[in-house]
N, C-alpha and C positions, 0 to 999 in steps of 0.2 A: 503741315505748318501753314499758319492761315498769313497773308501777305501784311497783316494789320500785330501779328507775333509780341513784335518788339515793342508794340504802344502799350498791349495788353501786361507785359511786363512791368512797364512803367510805371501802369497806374499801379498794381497790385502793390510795387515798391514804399511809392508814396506814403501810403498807410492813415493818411488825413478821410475825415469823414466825406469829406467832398472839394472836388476844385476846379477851375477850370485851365484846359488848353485852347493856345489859339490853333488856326489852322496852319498857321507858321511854323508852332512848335511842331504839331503831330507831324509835320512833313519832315524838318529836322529831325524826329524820332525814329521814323518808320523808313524816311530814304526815298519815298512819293510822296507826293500831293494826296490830300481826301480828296475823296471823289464820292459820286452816286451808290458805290457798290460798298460804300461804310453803312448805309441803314442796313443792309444785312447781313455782313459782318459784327454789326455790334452784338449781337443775341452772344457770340463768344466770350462775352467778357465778363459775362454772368460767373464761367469758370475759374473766375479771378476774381471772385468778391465783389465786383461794382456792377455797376448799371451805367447807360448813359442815364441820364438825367435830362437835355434839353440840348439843343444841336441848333445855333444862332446863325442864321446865315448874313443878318443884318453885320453882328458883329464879330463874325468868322468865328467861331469858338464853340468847343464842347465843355459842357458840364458832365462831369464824374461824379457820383455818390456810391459811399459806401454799401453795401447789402448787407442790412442787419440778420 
């Protein structure tokens, strides 16, 4: 079970084509802070239907999209 588990739930949940969280949320979700070792954790969430999409450090937040 990968430490990012319960985000990857999340988004799957959702079922919108695409959206974004802040870095507030995911830490809310997940129980830690994002950190450096989320770029390669993301390749997991491919297993869940999405992608990241774009990771804003300017304005703290991930973009989700669906995988058509």
């Amino acid at each position: 079970m990968s430490k990012y588990t319960a985000l990857w739930e999340y988004v799957e949940k959702n079922e919108s084509p695409s959206f974004i969280l802040t870095f507030e949320e995911i830490k809310n979700i997940t129980g830690i802070p994002i950190d450096h070792s989320f770029l390669q954790y993301k390749k997991e969430l491919t297993e869940y239907g999405y992608q990241v999409a774009k990771i804003s450090m300017k304005t703290q937040t991930v973009s989700f999209q669906k995988i058509d």
